[in-house]
C-alpha beads as a LAMMPS data file, in Angstrom:
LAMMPS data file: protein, C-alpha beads

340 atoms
339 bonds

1 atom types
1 bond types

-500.0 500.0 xlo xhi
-500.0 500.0 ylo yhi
-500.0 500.0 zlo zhi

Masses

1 110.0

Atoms # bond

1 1 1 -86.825 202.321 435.286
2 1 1 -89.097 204.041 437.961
3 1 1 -87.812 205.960 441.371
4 1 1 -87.049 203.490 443.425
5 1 1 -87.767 204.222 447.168
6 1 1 -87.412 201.491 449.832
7 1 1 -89.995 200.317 452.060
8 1 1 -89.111 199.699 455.785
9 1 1 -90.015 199.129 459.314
10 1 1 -88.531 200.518 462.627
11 1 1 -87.964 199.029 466.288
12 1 1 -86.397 200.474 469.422
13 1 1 -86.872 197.031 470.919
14 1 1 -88.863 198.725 474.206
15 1 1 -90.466 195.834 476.502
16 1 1 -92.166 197.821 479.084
17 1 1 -94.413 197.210 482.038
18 1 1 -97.029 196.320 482.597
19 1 1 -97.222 194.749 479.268
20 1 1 -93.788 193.244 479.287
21 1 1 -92.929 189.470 478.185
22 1 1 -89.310 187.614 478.920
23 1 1 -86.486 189.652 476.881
24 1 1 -85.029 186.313 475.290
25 1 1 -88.326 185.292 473.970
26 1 1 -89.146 189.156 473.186
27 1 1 -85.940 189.497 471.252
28 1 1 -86.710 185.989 469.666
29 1 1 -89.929 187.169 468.515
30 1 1 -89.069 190.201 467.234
31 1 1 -85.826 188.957 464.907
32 1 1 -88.719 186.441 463.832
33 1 1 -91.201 189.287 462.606
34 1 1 -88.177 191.384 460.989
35 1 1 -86.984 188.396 458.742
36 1 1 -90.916 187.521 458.005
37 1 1 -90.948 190.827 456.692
38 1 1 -88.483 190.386 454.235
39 1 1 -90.626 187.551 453.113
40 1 1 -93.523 190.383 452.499
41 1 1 -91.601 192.266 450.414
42 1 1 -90.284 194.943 453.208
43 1 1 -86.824 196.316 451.677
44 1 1 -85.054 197.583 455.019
45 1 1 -85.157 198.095 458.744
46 1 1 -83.873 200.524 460.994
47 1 1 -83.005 200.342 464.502
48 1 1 -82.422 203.253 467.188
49 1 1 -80.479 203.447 470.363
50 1 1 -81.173 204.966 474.140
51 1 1 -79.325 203.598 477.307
52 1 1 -80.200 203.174 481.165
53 1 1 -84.501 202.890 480.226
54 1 1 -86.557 201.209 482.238
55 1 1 -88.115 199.538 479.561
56 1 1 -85.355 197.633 477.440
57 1 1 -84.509 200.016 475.167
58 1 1 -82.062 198.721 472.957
59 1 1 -78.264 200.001 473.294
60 1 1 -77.096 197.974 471.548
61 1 1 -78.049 198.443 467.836
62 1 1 -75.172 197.007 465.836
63 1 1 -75.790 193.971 467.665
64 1 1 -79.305 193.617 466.637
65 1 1 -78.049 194.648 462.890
66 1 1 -75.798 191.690 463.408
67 1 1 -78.030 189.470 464.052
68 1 1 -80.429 190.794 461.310
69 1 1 -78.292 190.340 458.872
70 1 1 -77.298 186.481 459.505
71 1 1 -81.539 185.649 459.208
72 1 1 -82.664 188.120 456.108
73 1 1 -80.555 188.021 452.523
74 1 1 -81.563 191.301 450.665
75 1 1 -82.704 194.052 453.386
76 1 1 -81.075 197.127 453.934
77 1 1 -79.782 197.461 457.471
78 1 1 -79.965 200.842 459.249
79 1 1 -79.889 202.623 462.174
80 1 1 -82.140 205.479 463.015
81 1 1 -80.344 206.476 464.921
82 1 1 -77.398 205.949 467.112
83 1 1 -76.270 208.411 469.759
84 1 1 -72.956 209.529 468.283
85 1 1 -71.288 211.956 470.192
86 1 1 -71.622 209.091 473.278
87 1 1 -69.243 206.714 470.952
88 1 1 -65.486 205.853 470.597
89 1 1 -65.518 207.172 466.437
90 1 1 -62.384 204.375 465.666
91 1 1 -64.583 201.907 467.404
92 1 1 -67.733 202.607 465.744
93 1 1 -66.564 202.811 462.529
94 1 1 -65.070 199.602 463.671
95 1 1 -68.471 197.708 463.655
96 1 1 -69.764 199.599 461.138
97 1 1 -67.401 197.915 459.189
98 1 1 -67.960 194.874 460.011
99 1 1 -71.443 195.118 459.472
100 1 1 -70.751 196.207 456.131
101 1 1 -68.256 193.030 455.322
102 1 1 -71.135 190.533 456.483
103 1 1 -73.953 192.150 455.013
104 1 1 -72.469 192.405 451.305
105 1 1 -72.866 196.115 452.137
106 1 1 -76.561 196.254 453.146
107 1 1 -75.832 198.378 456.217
108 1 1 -75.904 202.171 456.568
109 1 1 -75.076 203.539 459.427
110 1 1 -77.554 206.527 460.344
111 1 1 -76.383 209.384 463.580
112 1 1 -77.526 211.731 465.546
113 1 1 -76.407 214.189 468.330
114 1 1 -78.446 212.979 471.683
115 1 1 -80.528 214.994 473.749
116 1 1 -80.670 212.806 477.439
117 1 1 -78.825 214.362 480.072
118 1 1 -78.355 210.679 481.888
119 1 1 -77.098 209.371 478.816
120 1 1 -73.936 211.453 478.665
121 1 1 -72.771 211.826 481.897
122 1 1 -72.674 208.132 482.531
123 1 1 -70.197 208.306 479.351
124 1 1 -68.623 211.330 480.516
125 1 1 -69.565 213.369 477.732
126 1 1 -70.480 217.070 477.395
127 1 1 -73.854 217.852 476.314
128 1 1 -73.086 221.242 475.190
129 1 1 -70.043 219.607 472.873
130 1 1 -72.802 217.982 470.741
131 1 1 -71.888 220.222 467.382
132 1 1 -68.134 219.148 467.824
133 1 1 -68.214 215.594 468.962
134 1 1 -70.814 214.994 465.680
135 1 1 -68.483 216.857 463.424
136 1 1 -65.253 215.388 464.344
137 1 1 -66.782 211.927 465.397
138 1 1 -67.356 212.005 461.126
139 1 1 -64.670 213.134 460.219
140 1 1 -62.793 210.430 462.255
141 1 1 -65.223 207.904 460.671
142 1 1 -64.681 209.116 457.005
143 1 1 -61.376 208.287 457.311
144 1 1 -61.291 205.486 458.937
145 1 1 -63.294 203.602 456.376
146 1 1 -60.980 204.268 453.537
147 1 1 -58.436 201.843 454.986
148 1 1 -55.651 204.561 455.096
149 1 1 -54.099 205.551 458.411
150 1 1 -56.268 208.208 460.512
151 1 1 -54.228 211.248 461.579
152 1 1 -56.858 213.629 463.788
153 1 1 -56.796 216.299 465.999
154 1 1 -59.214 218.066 467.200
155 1 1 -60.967 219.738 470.084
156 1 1 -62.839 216.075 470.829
157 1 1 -60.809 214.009 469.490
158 1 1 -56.665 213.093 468.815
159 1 1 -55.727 210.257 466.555
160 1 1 -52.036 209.541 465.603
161 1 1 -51.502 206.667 462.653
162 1 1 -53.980 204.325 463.063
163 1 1 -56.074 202.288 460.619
164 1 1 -59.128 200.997 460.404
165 1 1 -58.852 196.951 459.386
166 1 1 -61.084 195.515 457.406
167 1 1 -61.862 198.601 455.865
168 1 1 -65.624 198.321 454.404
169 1 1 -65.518 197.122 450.566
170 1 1 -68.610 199.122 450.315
171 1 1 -68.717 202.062 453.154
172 1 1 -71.753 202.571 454.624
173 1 1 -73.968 205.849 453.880
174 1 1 -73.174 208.019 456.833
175 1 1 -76.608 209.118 457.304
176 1 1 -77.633 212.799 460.174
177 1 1 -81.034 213.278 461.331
178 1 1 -81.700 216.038 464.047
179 1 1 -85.403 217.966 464.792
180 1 1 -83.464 221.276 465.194
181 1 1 -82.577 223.635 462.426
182 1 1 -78.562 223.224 463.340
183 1 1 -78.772 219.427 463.197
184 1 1 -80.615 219.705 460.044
185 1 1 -78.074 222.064 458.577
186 1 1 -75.203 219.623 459.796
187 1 1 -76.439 216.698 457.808
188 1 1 -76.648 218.538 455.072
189 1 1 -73.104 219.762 455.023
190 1 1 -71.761 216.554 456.390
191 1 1 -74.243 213.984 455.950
192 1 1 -74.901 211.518 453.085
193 1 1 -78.350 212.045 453.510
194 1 1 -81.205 212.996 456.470
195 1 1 -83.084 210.905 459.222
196 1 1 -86.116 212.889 459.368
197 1 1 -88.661 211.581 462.290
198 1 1 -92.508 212.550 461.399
199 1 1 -91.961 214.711 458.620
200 1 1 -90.251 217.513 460.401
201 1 1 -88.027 219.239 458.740
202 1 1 -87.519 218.225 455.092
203 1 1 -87.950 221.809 454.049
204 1 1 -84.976 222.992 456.305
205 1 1 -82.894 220.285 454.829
206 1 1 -83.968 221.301 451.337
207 1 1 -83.106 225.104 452.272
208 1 1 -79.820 223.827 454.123
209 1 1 -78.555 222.276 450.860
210 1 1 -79.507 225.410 448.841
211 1 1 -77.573 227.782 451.369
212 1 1 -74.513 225.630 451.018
213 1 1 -74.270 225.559 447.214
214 1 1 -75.883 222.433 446.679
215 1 1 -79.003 220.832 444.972
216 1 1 -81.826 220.422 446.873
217 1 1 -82.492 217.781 444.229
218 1 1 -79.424 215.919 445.105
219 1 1 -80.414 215.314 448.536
220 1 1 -81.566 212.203 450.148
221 1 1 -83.971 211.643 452.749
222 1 1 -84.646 208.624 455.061
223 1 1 -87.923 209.284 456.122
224 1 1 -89.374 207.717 459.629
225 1 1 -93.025 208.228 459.467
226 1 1 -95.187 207.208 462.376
227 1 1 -98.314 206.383 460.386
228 1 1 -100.905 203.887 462.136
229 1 1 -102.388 201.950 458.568
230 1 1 -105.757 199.886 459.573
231 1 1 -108.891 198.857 457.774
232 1 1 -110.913 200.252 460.959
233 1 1 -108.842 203.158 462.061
234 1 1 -110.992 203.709 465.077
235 1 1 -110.969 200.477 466.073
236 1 1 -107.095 200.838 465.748
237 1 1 -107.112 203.630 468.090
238 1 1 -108.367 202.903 471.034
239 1 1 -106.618 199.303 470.652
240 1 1 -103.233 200.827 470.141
241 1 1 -103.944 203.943 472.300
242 1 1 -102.107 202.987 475.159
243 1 1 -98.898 202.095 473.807
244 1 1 -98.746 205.454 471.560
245 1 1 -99.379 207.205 475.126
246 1 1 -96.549 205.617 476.443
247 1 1 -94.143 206.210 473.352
248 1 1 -95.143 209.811 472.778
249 1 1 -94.806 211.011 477.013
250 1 1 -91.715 209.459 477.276
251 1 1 -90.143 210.703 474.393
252 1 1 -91.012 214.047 475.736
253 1 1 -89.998 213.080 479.466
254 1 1 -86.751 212.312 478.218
255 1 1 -86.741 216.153 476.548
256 1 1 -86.909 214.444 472.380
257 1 1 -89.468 217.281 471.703
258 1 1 -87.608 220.614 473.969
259 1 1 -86.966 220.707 477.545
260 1 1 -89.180 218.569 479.683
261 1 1 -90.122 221.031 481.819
262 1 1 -91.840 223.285 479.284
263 1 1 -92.979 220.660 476.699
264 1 1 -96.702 219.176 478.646
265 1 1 -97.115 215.738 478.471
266 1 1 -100.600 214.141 476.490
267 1 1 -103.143 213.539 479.376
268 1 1 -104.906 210.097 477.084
269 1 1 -104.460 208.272 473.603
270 1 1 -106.486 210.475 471.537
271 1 1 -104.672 213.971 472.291
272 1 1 -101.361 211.794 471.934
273 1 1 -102.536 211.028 468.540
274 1 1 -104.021 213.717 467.505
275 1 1 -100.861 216.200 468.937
276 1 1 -98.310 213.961 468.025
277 1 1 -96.509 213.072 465.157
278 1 1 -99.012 209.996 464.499
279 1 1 -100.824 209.430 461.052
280 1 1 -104.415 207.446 461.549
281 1 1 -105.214 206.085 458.339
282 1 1 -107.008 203.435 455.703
283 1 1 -105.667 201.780 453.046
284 1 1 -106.688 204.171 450.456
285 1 1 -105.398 207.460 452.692
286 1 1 -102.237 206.113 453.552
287 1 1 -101.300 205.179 449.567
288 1 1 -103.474 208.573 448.809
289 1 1 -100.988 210.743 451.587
290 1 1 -97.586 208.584 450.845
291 1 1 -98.134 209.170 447.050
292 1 1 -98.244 213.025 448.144
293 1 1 -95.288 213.194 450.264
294 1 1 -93.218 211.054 447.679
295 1 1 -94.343 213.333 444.987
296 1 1 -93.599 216.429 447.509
297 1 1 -90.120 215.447 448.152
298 1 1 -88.106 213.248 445.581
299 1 1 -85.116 213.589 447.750
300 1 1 -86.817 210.366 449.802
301 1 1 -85.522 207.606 449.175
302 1 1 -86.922 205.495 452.337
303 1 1 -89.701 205.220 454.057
304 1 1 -90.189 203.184 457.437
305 1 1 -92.793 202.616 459.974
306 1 1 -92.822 201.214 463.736
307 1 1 -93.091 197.770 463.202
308 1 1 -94.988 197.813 466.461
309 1 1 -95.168 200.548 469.335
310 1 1 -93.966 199.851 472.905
311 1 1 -95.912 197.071 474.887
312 1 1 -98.118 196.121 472.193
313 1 1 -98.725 192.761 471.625
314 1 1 -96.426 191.404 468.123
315 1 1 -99.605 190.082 466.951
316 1 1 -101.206 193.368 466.855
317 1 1 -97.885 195.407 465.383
318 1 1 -97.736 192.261 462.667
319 1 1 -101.366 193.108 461.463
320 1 1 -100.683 196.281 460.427
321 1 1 -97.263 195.145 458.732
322 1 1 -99.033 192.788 456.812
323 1 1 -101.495 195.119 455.501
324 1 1 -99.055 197.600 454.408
325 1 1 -97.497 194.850 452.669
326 1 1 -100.633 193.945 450.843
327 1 1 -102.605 196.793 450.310
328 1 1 -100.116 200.055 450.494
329 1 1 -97.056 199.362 448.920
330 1 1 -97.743 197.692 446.093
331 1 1 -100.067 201.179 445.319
332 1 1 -97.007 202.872 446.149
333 1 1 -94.774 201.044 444.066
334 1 1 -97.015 201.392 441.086
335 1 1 -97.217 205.187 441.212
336 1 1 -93.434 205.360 441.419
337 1 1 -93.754 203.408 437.911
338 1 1 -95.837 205.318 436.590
339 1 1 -94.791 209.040 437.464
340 1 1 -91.088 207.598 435.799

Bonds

1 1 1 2
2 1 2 3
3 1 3 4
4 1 4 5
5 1 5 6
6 1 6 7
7 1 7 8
8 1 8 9
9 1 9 10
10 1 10 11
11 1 11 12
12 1 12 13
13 1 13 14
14 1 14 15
15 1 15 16
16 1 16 17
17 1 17 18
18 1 18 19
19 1 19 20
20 1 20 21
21 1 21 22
22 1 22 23
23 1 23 24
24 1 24 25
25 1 25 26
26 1 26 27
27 1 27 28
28 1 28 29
29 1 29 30
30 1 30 31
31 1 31 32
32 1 32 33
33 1 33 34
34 1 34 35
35 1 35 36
36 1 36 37
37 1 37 38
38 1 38 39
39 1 39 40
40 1 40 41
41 1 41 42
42 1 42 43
43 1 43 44
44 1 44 45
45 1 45 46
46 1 46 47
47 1 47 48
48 1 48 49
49 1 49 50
50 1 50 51
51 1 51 52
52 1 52 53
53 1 53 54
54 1 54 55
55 1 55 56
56 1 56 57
57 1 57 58
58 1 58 59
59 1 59 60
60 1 60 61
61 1 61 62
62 1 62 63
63 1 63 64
64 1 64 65
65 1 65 66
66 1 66 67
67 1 67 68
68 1 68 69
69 1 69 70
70 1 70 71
71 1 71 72
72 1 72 73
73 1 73 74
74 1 74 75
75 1 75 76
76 1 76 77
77 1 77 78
78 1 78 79
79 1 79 80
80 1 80 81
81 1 81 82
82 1 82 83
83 1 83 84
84 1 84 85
85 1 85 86
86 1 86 87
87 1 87 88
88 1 88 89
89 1 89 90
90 1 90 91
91 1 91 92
92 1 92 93
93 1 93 94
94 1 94 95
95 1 95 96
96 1 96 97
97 1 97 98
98 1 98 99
99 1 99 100
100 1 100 101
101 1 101 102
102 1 102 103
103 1 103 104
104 1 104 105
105 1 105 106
106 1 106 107
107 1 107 108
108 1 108 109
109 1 109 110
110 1 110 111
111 1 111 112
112 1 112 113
113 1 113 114
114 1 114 115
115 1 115 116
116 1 116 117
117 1 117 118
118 1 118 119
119 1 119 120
120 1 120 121
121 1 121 122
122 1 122 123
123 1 123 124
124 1 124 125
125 1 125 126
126 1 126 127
127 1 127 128
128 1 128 129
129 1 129 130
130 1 130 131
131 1 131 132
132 1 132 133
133 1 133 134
134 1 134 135
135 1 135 136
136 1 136 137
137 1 137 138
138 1 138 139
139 1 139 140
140 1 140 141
141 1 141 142
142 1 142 143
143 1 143 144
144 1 144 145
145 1 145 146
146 1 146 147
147 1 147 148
148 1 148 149
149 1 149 150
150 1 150 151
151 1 151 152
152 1 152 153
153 1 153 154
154 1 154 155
155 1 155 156
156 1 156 157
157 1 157 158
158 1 158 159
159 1 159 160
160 1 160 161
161 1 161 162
162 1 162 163
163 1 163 164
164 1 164 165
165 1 165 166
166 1 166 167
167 1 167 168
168 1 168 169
169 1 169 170
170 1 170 171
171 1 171 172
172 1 172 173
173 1 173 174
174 1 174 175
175 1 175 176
176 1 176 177
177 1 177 178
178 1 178 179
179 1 179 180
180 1 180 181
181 1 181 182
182 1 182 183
183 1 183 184
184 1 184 185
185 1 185 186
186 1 186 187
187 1 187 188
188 1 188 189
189 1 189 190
190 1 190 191
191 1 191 192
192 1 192 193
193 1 193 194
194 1 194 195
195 1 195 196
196 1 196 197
197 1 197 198
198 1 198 199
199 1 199 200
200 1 200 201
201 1 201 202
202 1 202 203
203 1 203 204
204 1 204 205
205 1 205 206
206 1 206 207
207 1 207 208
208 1 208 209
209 1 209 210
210 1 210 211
211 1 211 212
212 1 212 213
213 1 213 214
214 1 214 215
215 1 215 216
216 1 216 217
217 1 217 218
218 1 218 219
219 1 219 220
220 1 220 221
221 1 221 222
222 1 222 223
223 1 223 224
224 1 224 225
225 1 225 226
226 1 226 227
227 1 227 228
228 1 228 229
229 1 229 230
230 1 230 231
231 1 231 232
232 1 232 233
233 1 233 234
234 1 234 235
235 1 235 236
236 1 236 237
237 1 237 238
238 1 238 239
239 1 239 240
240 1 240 241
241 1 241 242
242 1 242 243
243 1 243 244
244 1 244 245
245 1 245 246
246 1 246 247
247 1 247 248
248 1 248 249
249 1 249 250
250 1 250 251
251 1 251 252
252 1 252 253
253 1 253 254
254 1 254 255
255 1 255 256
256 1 256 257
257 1 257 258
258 1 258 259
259 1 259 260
260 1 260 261
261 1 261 262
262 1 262 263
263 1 263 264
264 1 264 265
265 1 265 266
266 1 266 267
267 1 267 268
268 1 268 269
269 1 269 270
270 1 270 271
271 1 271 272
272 1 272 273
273 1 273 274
274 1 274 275
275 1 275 276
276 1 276 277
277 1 277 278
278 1 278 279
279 1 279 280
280 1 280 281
281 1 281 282
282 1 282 283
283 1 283 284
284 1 284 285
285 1 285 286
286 1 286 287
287 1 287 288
288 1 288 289
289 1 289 290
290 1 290 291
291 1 291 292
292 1 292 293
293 1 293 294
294 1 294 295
295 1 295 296
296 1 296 297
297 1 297 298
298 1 298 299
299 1 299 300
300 1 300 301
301 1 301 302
302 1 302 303
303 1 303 304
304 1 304 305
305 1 305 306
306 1 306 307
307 1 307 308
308 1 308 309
309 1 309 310
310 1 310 311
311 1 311 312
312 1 312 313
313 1 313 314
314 1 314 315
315 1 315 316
316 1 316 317
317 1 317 318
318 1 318 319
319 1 319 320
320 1 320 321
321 1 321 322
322 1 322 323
323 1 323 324
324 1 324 325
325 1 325 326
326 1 326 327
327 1 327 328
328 1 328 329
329 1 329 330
330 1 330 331
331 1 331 332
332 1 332 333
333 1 333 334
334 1 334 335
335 1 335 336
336 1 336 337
337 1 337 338
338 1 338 339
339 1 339 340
């Protein structure tokens, strides 16, 4: 049997001016293309969290999984990621749960430590007690989802006798991602695997394993990859330019890439793409590069794209889902074979 490595697509759900269309018919839409592209052969989907945007952001991730999993039968559910020191850990691994139970166990639940100031203090959380809330926030989870009363305490964190009911028949994967080399570290101690985001950081994760006794080649990474896949790349460009703009400066207005202040915004499309952590490609370099990178790191065992960037039209984001579908990963998928 060859390596098998899933296939995905990714959506924060953003709706922004001045492109923006209803939410319920947005939301509609977008459940529509995720369940289509189950139909295409697309073998997960991952979701990620931010609160208080201006653009519709989802917060509410679980939800969306929820919902995901009543329209699509075989797709791994995911979330990359969800903001966990900003959570109750009982009541997330609550939902998680859940999810689990009415998936058949096709959710994983994927974390990671936060970086908006805003974000915190409306949930009275510390940003400086990131490293503890993540740790014992697990910890608390782990437990939780063995069905056996959780006894905690902690610096975060103080749990007397409590259970977790339903407990999953199939616990999620507990699933870190982080750009720094601390967060890195901590999914590798603590994590069942790493959310990388544009290929940073797979070689501290591989090094982070090593330090801590383990096999590199036991790892497992869950790679988001922000490739743009077109037949006319430079057509693709300047059509999708100002939506990659808008993701890319406010990802780095919201401090994703270092502290605002010192990180410089893109002045137009092409720096953003060229800068940032975007791929333009063809058909044949995208199968060509992916091969690579699966080849480079057999710890992968996912690979997702933006199902479509913020503001751009669904027609435009489905376009370059169905090609991927058609002339990508079935390349991909026959390499795999083949190097088995």
């Amino acid at each position: 049997m060859g390596r098998k490595v899933n296939f995905g697509l990714w959506y924060d759900f953003r709706n922004p001016e001045p492109w923006a269309m209803p939410a319920e018919r947005f939301h509609a839409r977008a459940l529509d293309q995720i369940a289509a592209a189950e139909d295409l052969g697309f073998d997960s989907v991952w979701l990620t969290e931010h609160h208080f945007t201006d653009d519709g952001y989802t917060p509410s991730p679980l939800v969306l999984a929820g919902a995901i999993g009543a329209r699509t039968r075989r797709m791994r559910i995911g979330t990359n990621l969800m903001i966990l020191p900003l959570q109750d850990p009982l009541r997330i691994a609550e939902d998680a749960a859940t999810l689990s139970l009415i998936t058949g166990g096709r959710f994983d639940l994927g974390v990671g430590g936060g970086y908006r100031q805003l974000e915190f203090d409306q949930f009275g959380r510390d940003l400086r007690h990131r490293p503890s809330l993540m740790e014992e926030a697990v910890a608390v989870i782990r437990r939780a989802w063995t069905g056996e009363p959780v006894r905690f305490e902690g610096k975060r964190f103080r749990i007397g006798d409590l259970r977790v009911t339903p407990a999953p028949e199939q616990a999620p994967r507990l699933l870190l991602g982080g750009l720094s080399q601390p967060a890195i570290a901590r999914a590798a101690a603590i994590g069942d695997g790493f959310l990388s985001t544009g290929g940073i950081g797979h070689d501290l994760y591989a090094e982070a394993l090593k330090a801590q006794g383990k096999r590199p080649e036991d790892g497992a990474i869950f790679a988001g990859h922000w490739a743009i896949v077109s037949d006319d790349p430079e057509r693709e460009a300047a059509k999708v330019g100002p939506h990659v703009l808008y993701q890319a400066n406010t990802y780095i207005r919201w401090g994703a890439f270092g502290p605002p202040e010192s990180t410089p915004e893109f002045p137009d499309a092409a720096s953003a793409i060229a800068g940032g952590l975007y791929e333009l490609w063809d058909p044949e370099t995208a199968v060509r590069e992916l091969s690579a990178l699966l080849t480079a790191w057999p710890q992968i065992r996912d690979v997702h794209f933006w199902g479509k960037f913020p503001g751009e039209p669904f027609e435009d984001g489905w376009r370059r889902v169905e090609l991927l579908a058609s002339k990508v990963l079935p390349q991909l998928r026959k390499a795999l074979e083949r190097a088995a």
